[in-house]
C-alpha positions in Angstrom: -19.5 17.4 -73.3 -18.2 18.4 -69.6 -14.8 16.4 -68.5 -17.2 15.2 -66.0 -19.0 13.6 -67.8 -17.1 12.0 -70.5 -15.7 9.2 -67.5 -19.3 7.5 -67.8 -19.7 8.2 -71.7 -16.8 5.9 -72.0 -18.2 3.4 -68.8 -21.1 2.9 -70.8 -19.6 2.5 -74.6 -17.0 0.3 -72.7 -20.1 -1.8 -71.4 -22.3 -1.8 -74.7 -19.1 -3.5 -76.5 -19.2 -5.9 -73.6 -22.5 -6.6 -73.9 -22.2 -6.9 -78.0 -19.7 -8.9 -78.1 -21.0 -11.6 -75.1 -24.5 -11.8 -77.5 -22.4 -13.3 -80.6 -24.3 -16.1 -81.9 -23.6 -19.4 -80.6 -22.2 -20.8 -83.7 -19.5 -18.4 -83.7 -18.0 -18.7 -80.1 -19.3 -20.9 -77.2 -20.3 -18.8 -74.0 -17.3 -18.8 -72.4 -15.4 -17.9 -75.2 -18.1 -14.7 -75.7 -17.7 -13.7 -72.2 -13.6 -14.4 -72.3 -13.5 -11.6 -75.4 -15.8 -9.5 -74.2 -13.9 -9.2 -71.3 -10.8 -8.1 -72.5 -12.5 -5.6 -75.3 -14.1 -3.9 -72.3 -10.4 -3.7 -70.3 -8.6 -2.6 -73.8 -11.6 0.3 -74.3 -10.9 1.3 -71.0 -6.9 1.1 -70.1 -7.4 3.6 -74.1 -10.6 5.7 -72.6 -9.1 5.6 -69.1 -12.4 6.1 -67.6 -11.0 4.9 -64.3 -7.1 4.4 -63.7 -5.6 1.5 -65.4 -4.9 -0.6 -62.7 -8.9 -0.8 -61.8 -9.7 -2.1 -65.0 -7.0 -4.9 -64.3 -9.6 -6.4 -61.8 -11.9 -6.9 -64.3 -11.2 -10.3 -65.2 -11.9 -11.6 -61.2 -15.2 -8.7 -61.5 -16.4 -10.1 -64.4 -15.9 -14.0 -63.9 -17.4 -13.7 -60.0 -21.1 -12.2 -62.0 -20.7 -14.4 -65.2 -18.7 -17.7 -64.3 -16.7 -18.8 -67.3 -13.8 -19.7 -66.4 -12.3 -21.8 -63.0 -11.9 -18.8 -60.6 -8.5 -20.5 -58.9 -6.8 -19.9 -62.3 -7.9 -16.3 -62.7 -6.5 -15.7 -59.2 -3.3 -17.3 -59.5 -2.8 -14.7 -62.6 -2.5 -11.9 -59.8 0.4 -13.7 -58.0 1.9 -15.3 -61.1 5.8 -15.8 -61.4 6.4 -12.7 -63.8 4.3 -10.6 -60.4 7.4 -12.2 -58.1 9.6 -11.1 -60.1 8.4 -7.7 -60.4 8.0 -7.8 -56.9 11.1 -8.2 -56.3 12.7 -6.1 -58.6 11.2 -3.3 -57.5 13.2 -4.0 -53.9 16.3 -3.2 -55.5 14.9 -0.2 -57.5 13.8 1.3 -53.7 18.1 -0.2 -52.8 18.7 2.3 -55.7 16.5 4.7 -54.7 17.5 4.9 -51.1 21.0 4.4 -51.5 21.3 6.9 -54.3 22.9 4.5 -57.1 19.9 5.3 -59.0 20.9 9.2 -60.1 24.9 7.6 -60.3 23.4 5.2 -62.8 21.4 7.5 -64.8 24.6 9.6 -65.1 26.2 7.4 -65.9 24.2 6.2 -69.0 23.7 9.7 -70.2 27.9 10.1 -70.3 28.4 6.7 -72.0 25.2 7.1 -74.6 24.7 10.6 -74.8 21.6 12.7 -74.3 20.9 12.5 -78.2 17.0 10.8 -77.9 18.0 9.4 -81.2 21.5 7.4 -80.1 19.7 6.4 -76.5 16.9 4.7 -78.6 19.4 2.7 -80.8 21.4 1.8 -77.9 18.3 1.0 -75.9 16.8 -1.0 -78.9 19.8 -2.9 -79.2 21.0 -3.5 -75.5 17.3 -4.9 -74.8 17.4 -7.1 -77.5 20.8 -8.5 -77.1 20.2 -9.3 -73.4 16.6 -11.4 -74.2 18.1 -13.9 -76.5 19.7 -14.7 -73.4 17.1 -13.9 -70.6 13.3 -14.2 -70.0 12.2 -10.9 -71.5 10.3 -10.2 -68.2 13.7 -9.9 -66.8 15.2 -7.8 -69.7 12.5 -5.1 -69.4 12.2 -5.3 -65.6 15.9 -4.7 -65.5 16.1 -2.0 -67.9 12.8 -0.2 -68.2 13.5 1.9 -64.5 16.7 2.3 -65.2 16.1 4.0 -68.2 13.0 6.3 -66.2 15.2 7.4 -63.9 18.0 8.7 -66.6 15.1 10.6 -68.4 13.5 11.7 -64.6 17.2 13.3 -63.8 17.6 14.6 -67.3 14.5 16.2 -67.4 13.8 17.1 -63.7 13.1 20.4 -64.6 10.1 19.4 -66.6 6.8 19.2 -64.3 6.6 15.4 -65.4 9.4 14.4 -67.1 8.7 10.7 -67.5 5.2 12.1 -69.4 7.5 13.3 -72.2 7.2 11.5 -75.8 11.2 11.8 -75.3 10.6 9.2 -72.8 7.6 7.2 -74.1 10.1 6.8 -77.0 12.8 5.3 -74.7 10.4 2.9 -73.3 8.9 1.6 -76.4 12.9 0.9 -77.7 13.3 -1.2 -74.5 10.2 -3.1 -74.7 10.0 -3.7 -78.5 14.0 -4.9 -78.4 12.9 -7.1 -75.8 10.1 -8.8 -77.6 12.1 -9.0 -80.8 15.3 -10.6 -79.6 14.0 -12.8 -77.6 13.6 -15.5 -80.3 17.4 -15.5 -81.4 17.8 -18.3 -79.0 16.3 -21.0 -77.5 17.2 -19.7 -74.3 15.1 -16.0 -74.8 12.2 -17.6 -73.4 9.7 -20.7 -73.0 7.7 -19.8 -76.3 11.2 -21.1 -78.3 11.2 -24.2 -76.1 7.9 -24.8 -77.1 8.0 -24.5 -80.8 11.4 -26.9 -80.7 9.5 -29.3 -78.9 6.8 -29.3 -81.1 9.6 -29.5 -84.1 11.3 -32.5 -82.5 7.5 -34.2 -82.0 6.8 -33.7 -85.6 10.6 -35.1 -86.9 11.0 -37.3 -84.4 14.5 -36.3 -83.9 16.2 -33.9 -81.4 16.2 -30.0 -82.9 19.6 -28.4 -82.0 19.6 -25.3 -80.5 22.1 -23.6 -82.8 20.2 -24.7 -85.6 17.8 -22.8 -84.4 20.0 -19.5 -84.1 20.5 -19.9 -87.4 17.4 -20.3 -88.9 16.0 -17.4 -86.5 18.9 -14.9 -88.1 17.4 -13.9 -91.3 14.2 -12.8 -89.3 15.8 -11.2 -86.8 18.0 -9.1 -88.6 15.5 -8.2 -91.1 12.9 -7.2 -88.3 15.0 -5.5 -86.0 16.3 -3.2 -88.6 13.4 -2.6 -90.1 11.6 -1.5 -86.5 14.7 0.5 -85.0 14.4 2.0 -88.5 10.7 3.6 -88.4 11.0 4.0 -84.3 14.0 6.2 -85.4 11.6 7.9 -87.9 9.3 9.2 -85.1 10.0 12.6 -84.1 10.3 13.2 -80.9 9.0 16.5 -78.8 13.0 17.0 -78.0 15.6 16.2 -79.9 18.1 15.7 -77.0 17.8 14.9 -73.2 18.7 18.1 -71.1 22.4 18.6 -70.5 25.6 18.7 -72.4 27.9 15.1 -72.1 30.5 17.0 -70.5 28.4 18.4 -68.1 26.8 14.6 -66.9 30.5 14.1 -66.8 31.2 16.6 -64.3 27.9 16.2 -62.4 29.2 12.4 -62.3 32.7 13.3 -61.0 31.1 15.1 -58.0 29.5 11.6 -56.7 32.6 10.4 -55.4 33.9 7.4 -54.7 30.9 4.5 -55.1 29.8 4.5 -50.9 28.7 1.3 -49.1 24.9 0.9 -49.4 25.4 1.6 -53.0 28.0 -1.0 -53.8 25.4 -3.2 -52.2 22.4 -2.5 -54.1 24.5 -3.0 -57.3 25.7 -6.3 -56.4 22.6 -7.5 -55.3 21.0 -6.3 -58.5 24.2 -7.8 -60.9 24.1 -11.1 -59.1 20.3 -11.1 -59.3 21.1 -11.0 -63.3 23.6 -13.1 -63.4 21.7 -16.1 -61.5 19.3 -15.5 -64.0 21.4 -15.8 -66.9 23.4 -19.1 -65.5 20.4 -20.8 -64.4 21.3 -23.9 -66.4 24.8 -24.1 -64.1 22.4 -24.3 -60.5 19.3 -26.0 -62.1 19.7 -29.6 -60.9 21.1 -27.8 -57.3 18.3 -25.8 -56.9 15.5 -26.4 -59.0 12.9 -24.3 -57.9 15.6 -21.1 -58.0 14.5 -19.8 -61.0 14.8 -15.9 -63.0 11.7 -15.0 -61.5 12.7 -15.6 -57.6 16.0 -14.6 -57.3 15.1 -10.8 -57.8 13.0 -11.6 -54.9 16.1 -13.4 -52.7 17.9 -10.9 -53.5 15.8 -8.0 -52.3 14.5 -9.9 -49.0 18.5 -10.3 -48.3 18.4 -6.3 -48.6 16.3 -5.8 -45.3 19.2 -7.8 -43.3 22.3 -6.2 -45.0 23.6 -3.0 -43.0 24.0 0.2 -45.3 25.0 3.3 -44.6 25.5 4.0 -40.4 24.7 0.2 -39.5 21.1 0.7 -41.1 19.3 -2.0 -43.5 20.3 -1.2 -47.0 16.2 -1.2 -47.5 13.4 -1.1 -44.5 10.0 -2.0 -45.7 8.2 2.1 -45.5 11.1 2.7 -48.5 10.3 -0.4 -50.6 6.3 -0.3 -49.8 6.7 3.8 -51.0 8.5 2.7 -54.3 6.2 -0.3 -55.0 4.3 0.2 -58.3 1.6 -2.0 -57.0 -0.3 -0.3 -60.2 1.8 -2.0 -62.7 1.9 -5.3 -60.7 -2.0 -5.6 -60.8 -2.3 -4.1 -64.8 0.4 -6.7 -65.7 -1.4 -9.3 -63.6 -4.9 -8.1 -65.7 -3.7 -8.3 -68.9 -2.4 -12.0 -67.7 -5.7 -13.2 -66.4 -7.4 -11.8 -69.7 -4.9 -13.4 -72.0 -5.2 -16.5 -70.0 -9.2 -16.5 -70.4 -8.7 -16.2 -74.2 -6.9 -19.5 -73.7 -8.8 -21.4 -71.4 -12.4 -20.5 -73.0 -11.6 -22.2 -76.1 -11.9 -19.0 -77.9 -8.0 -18.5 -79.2 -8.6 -22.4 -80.5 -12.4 -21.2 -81.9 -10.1 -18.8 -84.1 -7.3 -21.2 -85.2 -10.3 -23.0 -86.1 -11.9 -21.0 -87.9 -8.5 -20.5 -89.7 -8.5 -24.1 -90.5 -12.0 -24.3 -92.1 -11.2 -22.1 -94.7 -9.2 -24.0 -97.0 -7.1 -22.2 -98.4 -4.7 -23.2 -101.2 -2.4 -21.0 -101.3 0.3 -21.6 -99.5 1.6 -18.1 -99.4 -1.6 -17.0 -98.2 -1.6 -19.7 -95.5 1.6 -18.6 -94.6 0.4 -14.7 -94.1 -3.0 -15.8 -92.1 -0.5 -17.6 -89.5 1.0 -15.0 -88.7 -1.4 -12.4 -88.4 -3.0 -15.0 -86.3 0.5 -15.6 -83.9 0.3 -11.7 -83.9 -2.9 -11.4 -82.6 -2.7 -13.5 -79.8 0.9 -12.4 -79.0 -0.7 -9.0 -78.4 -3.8 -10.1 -76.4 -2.5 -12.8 -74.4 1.5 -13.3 -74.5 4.5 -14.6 -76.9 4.1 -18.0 -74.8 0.0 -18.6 -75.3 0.6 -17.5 -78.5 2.9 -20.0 -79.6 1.3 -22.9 -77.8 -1.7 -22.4 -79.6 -1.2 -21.4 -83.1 2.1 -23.9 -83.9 0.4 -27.2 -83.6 -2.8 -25.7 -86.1 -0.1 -24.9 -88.2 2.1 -28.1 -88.3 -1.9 -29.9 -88.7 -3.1 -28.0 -91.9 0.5 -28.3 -93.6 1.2 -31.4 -93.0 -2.5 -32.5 -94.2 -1.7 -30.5 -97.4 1.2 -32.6 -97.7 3.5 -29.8 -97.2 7.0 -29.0 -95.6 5.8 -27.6 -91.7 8.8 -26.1 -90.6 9.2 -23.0 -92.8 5.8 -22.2 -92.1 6.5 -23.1 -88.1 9.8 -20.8 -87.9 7.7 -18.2 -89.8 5.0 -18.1 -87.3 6.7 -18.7 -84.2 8.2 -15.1 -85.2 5.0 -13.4 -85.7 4.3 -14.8 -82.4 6.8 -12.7 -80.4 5.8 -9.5 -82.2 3.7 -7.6 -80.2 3.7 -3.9 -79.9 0.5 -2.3 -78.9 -1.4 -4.0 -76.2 -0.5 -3.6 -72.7 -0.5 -7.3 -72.2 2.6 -9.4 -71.1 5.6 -7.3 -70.8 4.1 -4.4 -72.4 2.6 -3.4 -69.3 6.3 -2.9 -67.4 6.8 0.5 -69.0 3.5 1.5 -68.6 4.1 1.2 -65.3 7.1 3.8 -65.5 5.0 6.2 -67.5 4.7 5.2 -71.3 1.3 6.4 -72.1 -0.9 3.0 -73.6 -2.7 5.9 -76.6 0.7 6.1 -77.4 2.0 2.5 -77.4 -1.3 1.6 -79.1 -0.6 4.0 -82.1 3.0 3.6 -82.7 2.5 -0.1 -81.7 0.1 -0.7 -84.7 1.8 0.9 -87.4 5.0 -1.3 -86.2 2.7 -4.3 -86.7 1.6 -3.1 -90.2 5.4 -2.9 -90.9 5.9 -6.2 -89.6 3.4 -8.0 -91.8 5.3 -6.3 -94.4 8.5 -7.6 -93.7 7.4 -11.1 -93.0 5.2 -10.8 -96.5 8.5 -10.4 -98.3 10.4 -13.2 -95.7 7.7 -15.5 -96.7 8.6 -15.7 -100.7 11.8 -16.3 -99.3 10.7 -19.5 -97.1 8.5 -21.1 -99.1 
């Protein structure tokens, strides 16, 4: 078959899935529930098949609702302008301050003289770096920080390369950054709202106030055990180069001819470093400023860029440099793969599978255990860590505690399946698709990581119960 043709070979398979999965029997899903899957089988088919670009397929969820009507149409819209799209938004202000200023190639040289250009060592450090900064920050703003960072170290490594963010080098890189993100985000209560939500669920079942570092603690084990365990097989994967262009002593020397740190560059870096640091002390300013949270002050801090001078009494950023360096593509897939997680949630058809769970009745306990998380795991990577959670923990605290058993192992157990998600451009996944990670490739790698996963929380669960 012609490349010509092949576009509407997948528009059509993409729309006989659709249409498949929308004529389910009634028994099994109500119709909005049909037309909420259906809807994002059709994107997922087509952000793989890419019959169109990615970011098209992001509107189906507004296409599809406006001829169907399952779901309010307000809350589909508001997915498009959501608080994780501020932030990106804003974030991408500073990258142009970076950009235009030039502290983007002094970072990236920076990084490759500290780390290295072994691919290997810059995915450990990557891995680790992302993880250790979302126990502590949203994970939107862990991988919105470090994901274009980390394109433009590989873009200046590899700049003699015709597309040298298209390499699996740097698909690699990405996928370190985004999968340390989703994993160490549930060290602490303070990696993100899913945590919150499980604690308060926890203190609603005890009746008694859940202490953050007894959460830390219990989350340890898992974390330790996962993280090594996925660092360990991405570290398997071979990539197409071994090591970034360049030598560290030459990065070093290419670094020493920069200079002295000029003006507009200091000021892109403090506006980005206090941008991170308002959103890790949030808790100091919350009662202050209430509505200043993570995901605005990126935005406050690059609207303050078009008023601060830079270099010859110019703005540090005018609007034709930030509009050029917008990725309004991965701003509208991000905002897609929102509205179609949402719809899973809102449609009763993420419930219609927790109940389905339920009606089974299953004995064993070990089982049980297994099912809720490959059910956290599957929303996580449909819909996000946050829907996941608020979903699948109170089915699991009901059937437990109706089987007159202990909750909580089974609670902490699932509340990690539900931040492990790998494949699925959905959530955060779709910020280094935006900076080139290719989703064939996060969609293979991504499921044999969660193959690996249910392995390793297989053997954690003989040790919880």
């Amino acid at each position: 078959m012609g490349k010509r043709a092949r576009p509407y070979l997948h528009l059509a398979l993409g729309l006989i899935l659709f249409t498949l999965i929308a004529l389910l029997p009634e028994a099994l899903f109500s119709r909005e529930a049909r037309f909420a899957l259906a809807t994002l089988a059709l994107m997922v088919y087509w952000w793989i098949a890419r019959p169109v670009h990615i970011a098209v397929t992001a509107f189906l969820p507004i296409v599809v609702n406006a001829v169907f009507k399952f779901a309010p149409m307000d809350g589909v819209l508001a997915d498009y302008f959501s608080q994780i799209a501020v932030l990106l938004i804003g974030a991408h202000i500073l990258i142009a301050c970076f950009i235009g200023s030039g502290l983007d190639r002094r970072l990236a040289l920076r990084v490759l003289t500290l780390i290295g250009p072994s691919v290997k060592r810059q995915l450990a450090v990557w891995f680790a770096l992302a993880a250790l900064m979302s126990a502590f920050l949203p994970n939107a703003v862990v991988a919105a920080t470090l994901c274009p960072i980390a394109a433009s170290m590989v873009r200046f490594s590899l700049s003699d390369r015709e597309e040298p963010t298209s390499t699996k080098a740097s698909f690699l890189i990405q996928l370190a950054i985004v999968w340390g993100t989703s994993l160490g985000g549930f060290a602490t209560p303070l990696g993100g709202a899913m945590n919150l939500i499980t604690i308060n669920y926890i203190e609603s079942y005890t009746g008694t106030e859940f202490m953050y570092a007894a959460w830390t603690l219990k989350m340890l084990p898992y974390i330790l055990v996962l993280c090594l365990g996925i660092c360990g097989y991405m570290l398997s994967i071979k990539p197409d180069v071994a090591a970034l262009s360049g030598s560290r002593a030459y990065f070093k020397g290419e670094y020493r001819k920069l200079g002295k740190m000029k003006r507009a560059e200091l000021l892109a870096l403090v506006l980005f470093t206090l941008s991170v640091l308002l959103a890790f002390t949030r808790p100091l300013y919350e009662k202050l400023m209430p509505e200043l949270k993570p995901y605005y002050v990126f935005l406050v801090a690059g609207v303050a860029a078009f008023f601060l001078p830079g270099e010859g009494k110019k703005p540090l950023v005018t609007w034709e440099l930030a509009s050029k360096h917008m990725n309004w593509g991965l701003i509208l897939l991000f905002s897609g793969g929102l509205a179609a997680g949402n719809l899973i949630i809102v449609t009763g058809a993420a419930d219609a599978v927790a109940r389905t769970l339920a009606a089974l009745n299953i004995q064993s306990v070990y089982l049980l255990m297994l099912l809720f998380a490959a059910l956290g795991m599957f929303l996580a990577n449909t819909s996000s860590n946050t829907a996941a959670v608020a979903v699948v923990i109170p089915v699991v605290i009901g059937i437990t505690s109706g089987m007159k058993l202990d909750p909580l192992p089974y609670v902490f157990l699932t509340s990690v399946a539900c931040n492990c998600a790998y494949a699925l451009p959905t959530s955060i996944r779709a910020i280094p698709v935006g900076y080139g990670l290719d989703i064939k490739y996060m969609l293979k790698k991504g499921m044999v990581a969660i193959g690996l996963t249910m392995l390793m929380l297989a053997v954690l669960a003989l040790v919880a119960i």
